[in-house]
N, C-alpha and C positions, 0 to 999 in steps of 0.2 A: 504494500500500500504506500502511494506517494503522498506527503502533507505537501503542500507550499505554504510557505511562510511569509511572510510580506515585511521586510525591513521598514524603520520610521520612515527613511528617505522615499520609499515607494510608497508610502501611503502619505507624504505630503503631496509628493508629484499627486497623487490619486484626487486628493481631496482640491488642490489649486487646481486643474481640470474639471473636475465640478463644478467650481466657483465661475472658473470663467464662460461653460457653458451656459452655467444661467443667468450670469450678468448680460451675455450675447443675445441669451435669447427675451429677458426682459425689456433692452435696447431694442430688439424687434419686435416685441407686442406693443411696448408703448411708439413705434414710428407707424405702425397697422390701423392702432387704434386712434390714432393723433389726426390719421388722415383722414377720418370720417366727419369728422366736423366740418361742417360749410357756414362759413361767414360771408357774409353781402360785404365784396369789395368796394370800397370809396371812389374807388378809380374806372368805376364799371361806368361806362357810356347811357348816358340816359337819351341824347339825342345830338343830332350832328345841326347845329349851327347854320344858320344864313348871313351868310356876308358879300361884302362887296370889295374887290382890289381897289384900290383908289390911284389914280395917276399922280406923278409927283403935286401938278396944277391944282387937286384938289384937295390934297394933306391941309388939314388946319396950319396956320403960320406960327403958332406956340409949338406945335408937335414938330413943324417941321425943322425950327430954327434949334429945337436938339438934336434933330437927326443929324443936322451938318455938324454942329458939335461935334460930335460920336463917331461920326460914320468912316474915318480913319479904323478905324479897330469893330473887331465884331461887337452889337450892340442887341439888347432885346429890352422894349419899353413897351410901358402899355400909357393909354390917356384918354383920362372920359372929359365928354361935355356935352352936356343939352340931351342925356340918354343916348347917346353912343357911345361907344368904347372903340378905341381904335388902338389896333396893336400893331407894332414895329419891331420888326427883326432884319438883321444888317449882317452880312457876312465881310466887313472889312474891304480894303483897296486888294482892286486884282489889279494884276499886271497890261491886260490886254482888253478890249471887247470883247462883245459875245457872252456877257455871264446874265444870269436872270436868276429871280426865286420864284419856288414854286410853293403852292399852298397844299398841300398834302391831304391837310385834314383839319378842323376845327369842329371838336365837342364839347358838351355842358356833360360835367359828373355832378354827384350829389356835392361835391366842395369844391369844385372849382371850374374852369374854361382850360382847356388843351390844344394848344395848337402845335400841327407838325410845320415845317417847312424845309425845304432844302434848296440847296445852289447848284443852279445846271450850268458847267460850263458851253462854252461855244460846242456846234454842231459839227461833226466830222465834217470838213468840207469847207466849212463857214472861211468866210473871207474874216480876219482881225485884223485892227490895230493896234499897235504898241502904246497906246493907250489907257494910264491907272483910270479903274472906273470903281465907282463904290453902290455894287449893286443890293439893293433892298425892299421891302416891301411895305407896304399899308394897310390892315385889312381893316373896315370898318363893319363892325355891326350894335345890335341892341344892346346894349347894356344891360347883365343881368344881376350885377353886384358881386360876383364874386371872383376871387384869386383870379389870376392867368397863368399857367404853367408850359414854360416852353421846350417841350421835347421834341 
């Protein structure tokens, strides 16, 4: 008949194997169970926005006179008056023509206004000049009281 025996050292290793199995697997019920939970995010889209681009000609002359301020370096403002809100976003001096912004997206969340934009350079092909330009944009719409967040 064979006994085995289990030295102390064999039965720490036994028991810290133990341990950390069910530390591992505690870490896994509680990442299982964590993820059942549904919260209403803030950042959830309630509705997309009506606006209007505005040519330089029509920028209010208070909004516009910070734009030139600013418009060396990338800039994002917002400015209300008379129940409009009008937001400006400036991608800095380019080197050349040919650059424009685009309006991506403009939503209302439960806390705030989100607007995307981005800078399209010149078009494969497009003729430029070597000419710094400081392209940017205007978007005017309703004023709904809240933050503006610009991603």
């Amino acid at each position: 008949m064979f006994i085995w025996k289990q030295t102390a050292g064999e039965l720490q290793v036994a028991l810290l194997y133990k341990i950390c199995a069910g530390v591992c697997m505690g870490c896994v019920l509680c990442c299982i169970l964590s993820g059942c939970i549904t919260r209403p995010q803030k950042t959830q889209k309630l509705r997309d926005l009506e606006f209007a681009v505005l040519d330089k000609e029509e920028v209010p002359p208070q909004l516009k006179s910070q734009i030139e301020e600013k418009k060396d370096a990338p800039f994002k403002m917002t400015y209300a008056d008379q129940g409009s809100l009008y937001i400006a976003e400036g991608y800095g001096a380019q080197l050349t023509t040919g650059y424009s912004v685009e309006v991506n997206g403009l939503y209302e969340t439960e806390d705030a206004v989100y607007v995307h934009t981005n800078l399209l350079g010149p078009e494969k092909g497009e003729e430029t000049k070597e000419i710094t330009t400081f392209p940017y944009v205007v978007i005017q719409l309703e004023d709904v009281g809240k933050n503006v967040i610009f991603d």
